[in-house]
Backbone as ProteinMPNN parsed JSONL, in Angstrom:
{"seq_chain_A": "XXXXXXXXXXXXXXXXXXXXXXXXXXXXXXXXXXXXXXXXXXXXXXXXXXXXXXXXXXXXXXXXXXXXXXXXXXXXXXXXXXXXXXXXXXXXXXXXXXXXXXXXXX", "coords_chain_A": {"N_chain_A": [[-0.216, -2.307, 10.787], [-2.45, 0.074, 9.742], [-5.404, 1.036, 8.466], [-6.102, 3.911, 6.512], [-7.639, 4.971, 4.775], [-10.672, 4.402, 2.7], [-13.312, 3.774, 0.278], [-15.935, 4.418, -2.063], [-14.677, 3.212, -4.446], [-12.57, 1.396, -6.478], [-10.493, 2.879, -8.279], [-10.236, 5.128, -7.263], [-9.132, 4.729, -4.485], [-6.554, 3.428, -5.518], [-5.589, 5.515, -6.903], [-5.02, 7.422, -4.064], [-3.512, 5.67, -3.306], [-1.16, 5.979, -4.9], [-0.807, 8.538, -4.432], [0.341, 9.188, -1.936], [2.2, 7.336, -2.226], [4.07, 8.946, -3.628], [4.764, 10.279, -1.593], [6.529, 9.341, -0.418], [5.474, 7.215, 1.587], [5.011, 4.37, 1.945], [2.064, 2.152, 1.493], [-0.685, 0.418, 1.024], [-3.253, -1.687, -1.092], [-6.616, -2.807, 0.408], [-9.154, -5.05, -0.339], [-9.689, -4.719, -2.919], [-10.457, -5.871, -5.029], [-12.886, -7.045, -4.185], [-15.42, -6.245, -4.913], [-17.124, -7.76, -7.182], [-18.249, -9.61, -5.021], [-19.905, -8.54, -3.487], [-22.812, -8.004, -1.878], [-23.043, -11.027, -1.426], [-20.993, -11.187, 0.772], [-21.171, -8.561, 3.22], [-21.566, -5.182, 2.324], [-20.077, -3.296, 3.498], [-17.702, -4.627, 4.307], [-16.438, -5.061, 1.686], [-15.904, -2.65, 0.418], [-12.754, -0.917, -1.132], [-10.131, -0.391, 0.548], [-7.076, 1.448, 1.907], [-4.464, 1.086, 3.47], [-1.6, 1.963, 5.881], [1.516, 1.307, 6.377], [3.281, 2.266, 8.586], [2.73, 3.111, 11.534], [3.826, 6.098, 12.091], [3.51, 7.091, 9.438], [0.863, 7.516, 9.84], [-0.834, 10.021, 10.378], [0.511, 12.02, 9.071], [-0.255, 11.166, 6.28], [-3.13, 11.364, 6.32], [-3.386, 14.169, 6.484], [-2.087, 14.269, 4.029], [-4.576, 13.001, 2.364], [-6.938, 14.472, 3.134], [-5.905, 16.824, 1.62], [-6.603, 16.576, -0.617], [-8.687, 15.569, -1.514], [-9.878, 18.061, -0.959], [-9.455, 19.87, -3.024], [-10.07, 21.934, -5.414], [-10.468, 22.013, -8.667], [-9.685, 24.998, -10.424], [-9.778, 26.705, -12.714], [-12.41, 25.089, -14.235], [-12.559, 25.173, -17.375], [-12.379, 23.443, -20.931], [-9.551, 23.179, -22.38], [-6.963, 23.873, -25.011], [-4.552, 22.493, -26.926], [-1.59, 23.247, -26.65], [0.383, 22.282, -28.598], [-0.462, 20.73, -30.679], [-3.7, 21.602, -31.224], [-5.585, 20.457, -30.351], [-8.631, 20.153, -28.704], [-9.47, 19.462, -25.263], [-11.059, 18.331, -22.148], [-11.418, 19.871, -19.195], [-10.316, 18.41, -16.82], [-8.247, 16.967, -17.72], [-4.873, 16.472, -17.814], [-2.863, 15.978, -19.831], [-2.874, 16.341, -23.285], [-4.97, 14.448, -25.124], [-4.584, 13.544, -27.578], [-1.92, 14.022, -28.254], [-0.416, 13.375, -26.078], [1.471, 15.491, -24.859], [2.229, 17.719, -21.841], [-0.378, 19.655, -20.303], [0.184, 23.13, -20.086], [1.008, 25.361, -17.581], [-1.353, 27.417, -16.369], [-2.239, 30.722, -16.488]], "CA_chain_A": [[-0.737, -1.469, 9.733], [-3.481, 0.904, 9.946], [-6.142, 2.204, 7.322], [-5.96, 5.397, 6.435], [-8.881, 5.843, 3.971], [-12.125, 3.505, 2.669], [-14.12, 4.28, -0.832], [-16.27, 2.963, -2.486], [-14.291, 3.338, -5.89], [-11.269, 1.135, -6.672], [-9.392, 3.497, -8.85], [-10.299, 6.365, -6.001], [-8.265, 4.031, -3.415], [-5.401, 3.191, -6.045], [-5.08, 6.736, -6.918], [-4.678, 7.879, -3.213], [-2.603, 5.299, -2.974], [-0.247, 6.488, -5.405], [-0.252, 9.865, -4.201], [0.944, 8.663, -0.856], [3.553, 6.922, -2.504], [4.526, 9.856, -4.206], [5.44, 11.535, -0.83], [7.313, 8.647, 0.451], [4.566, 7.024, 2.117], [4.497, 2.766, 1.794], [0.566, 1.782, 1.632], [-1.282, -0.7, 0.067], [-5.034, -1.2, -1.336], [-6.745, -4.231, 0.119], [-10.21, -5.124, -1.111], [-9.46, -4.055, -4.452], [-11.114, -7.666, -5.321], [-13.911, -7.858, -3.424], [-16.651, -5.68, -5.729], [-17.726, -8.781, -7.215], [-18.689, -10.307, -4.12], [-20.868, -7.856, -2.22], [-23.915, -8.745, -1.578], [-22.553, -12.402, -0.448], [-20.951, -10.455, 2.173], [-21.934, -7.525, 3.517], [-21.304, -4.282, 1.218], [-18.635, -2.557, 3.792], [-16.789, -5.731, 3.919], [-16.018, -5.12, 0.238], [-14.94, -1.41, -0.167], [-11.595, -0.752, -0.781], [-9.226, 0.622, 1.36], [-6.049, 1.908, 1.803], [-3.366, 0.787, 4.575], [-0.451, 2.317, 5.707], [2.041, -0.131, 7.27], [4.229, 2.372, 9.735], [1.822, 3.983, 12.185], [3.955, 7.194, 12.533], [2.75, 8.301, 8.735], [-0.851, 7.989, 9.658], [-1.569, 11.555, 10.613], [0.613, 12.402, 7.679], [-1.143, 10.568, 5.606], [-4.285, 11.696, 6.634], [-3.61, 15.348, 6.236], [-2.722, 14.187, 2.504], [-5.704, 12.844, 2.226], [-7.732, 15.455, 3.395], [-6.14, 17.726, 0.719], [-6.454, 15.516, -2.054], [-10.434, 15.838, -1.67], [-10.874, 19.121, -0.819], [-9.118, 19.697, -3.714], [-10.857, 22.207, -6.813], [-10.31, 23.122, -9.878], [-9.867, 26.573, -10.168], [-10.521, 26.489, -14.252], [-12.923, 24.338, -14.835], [-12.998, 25.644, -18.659], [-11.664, 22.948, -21.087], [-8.287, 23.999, -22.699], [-6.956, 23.739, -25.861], [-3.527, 21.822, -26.524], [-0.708, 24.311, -27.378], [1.32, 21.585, -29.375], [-1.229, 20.028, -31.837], [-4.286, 22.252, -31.415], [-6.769, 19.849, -29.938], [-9.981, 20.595, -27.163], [-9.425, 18.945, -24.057], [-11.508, 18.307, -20.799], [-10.681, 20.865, -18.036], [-9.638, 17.472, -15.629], [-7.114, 16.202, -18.438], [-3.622, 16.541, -17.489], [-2.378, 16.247, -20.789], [-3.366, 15.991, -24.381], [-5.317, 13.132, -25.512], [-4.511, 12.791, -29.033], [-0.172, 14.26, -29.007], [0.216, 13.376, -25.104], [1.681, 16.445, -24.297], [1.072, 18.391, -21.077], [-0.791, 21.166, -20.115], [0.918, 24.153, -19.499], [0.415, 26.297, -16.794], [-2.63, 28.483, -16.904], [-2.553, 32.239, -15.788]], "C_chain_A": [[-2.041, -0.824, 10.203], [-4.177, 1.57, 8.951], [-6.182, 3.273, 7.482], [-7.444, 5.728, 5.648], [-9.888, 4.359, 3.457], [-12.783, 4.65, 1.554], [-14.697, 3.79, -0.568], [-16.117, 2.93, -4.155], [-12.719, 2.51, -5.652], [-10.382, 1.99, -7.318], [-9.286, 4.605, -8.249], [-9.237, 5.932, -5.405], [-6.786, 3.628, -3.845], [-4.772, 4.757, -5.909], [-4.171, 7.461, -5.263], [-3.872, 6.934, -2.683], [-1.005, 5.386, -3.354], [0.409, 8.068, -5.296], [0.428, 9.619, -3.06], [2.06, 8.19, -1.21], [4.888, 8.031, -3.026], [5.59, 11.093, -2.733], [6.309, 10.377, 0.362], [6.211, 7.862, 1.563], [4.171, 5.276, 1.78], [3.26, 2.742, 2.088], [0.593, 0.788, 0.532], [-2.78, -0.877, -0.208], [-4.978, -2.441, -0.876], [-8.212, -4.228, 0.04], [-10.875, -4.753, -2.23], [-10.202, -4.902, -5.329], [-12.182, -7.72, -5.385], [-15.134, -7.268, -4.227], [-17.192, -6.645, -6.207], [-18.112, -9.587, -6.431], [-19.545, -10.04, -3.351], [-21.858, -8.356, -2.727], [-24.119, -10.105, -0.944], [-22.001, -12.239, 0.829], [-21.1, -9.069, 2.555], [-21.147, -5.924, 2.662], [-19.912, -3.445, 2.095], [-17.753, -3.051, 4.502], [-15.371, -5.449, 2.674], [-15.346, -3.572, -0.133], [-13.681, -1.73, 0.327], [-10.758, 0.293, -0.35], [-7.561, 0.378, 1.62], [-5.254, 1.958, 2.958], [-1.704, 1.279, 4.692], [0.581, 1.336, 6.768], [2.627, 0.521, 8.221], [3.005, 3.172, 10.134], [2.208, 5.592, 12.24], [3.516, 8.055, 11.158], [1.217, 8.576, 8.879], [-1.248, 9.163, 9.423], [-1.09, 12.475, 9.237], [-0.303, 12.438, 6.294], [-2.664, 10.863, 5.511], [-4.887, 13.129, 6.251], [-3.473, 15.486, 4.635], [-3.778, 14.253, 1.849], [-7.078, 13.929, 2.037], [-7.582, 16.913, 1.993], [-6.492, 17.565, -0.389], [-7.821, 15.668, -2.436], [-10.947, 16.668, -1.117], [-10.131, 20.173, -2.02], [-10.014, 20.448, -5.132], [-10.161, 22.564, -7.74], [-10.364, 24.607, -9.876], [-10.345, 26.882, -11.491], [-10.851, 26.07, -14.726], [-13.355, 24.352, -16.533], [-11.926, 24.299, -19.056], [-10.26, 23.655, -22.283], [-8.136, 23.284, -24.432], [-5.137, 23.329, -25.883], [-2.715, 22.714, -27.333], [0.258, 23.713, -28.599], [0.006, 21.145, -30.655], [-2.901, 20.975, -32.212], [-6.28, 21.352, -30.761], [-7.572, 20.367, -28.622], [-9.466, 19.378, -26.746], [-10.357, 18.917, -22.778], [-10.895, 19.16, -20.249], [-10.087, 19.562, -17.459], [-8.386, 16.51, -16.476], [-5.776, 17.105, -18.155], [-2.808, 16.482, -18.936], [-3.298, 15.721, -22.368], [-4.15, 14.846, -24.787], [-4.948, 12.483, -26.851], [-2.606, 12.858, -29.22], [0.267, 13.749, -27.025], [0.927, 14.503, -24.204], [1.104, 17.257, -22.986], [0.751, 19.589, -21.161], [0.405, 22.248, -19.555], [0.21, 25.233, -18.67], [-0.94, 27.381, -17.295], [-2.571, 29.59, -16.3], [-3.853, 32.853, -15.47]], "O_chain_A": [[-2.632, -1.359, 11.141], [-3.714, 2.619, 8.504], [-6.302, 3.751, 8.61], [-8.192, 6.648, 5.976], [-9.636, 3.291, 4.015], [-12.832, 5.87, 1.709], [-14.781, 2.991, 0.365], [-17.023, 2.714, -4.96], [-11.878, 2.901, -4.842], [-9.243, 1.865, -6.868], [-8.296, 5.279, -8.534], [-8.215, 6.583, -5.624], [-5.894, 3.478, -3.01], [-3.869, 5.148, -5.17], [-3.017, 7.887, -5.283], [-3.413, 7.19, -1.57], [-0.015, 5.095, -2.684], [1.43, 8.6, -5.731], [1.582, 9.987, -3.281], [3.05, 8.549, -0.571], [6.108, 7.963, -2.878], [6.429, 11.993, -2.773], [6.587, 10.558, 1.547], [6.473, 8.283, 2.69], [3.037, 5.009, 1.38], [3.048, 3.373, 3.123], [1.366, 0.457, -0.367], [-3.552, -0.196, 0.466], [-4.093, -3.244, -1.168], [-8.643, -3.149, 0.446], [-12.058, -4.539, -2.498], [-10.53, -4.469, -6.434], [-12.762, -8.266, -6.323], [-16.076, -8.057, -4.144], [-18.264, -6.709, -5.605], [-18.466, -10.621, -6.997], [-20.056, -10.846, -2.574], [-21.928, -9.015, -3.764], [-25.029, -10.383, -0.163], [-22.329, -12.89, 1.822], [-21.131, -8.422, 1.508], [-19.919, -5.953, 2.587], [-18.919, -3.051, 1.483], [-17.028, -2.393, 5.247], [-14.144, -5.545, 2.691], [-14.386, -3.445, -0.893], [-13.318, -2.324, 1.343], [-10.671, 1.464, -0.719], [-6.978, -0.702, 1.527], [-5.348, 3.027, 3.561], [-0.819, 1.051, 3.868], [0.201, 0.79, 7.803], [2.802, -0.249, 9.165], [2.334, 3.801, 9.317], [1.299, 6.408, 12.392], [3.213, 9.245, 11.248], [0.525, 9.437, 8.336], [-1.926, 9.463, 8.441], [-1.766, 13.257, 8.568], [-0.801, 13.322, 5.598], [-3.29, 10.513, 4.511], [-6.03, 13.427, 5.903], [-4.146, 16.243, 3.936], [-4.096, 15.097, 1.011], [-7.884, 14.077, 1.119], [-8.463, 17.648, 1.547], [-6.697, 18.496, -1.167], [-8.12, 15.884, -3.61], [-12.098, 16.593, -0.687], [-10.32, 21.372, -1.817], [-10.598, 19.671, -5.886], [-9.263, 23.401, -7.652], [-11.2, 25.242, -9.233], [-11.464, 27.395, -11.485], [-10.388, 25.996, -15.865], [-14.3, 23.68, -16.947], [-11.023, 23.922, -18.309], [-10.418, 24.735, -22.854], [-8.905, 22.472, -24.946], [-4.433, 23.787, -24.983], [-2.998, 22.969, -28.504], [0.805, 24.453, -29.417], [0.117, 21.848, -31.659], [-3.259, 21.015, -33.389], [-7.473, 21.651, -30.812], [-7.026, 20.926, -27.67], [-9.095, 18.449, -27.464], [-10.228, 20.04, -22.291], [-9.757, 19.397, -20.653], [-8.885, 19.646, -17.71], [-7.765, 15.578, -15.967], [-5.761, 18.328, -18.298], [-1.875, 17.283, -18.9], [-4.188, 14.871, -22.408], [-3.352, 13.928, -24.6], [-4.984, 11.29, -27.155], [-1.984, 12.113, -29.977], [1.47, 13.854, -26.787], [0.944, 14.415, -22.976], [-0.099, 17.499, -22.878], [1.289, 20.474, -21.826], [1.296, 22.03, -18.733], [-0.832, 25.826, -18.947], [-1.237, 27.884, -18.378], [-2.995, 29.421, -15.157], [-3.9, 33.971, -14.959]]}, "name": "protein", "num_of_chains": 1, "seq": "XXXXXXXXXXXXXXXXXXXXXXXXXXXXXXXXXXXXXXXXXXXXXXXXXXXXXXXXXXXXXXXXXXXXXXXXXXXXXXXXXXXXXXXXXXXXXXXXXXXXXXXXXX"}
């Protein structure tokens, strides 16, 4: 196995671990744990990171990566939900109060 990526956010390292999965891509988070422990051992001990078990997706994997966090918004305005009528965050993916998603934006 071979890391591919290193936070220092657990739900950063899940996330990109689920996008990876998403493209066919087996990984796993390991020091998902350890935040309660730093300082007992040394702080980049404890971030968690993200392992891919076959070496040949690394580079794959990597170029994911890379897009995943360079990655903007293009309309950071927040939206309004076409089904129920509610304000939304620009970074919400769907509704908060009817679930529904966003629909494309022109």
């Amino acid at each position: 196995m071979r890391r591919v990526y290193s936070c220092d956010s657990v739900p950063m390292a899940w996330h990109i671990r689920n996008i990876l999965e998403e493209h066919g891509i087996y990984s796993i988070v390991k020091n998902d744990k350890l935040y309660s422990i730093s300082g007992e051992i040394p702080v980049s001990e404890c971030l968690p990171e993200v392992w891919v078990r076959n070496s040949l997706y690394f580079e794959y994997a990597k170029k994911i990566i890379e897009q995943v966090e360079s990655e903007n918004i293009e309309d950071e305005d927040d939206w309004c939900c076409h089904n129920c009528g509610e304000q939304n965050y620009a970074n919400f993916g769907a509704c908060w109060n009817c679930s529904v998603a966003i629909q494309a934006r022109e």
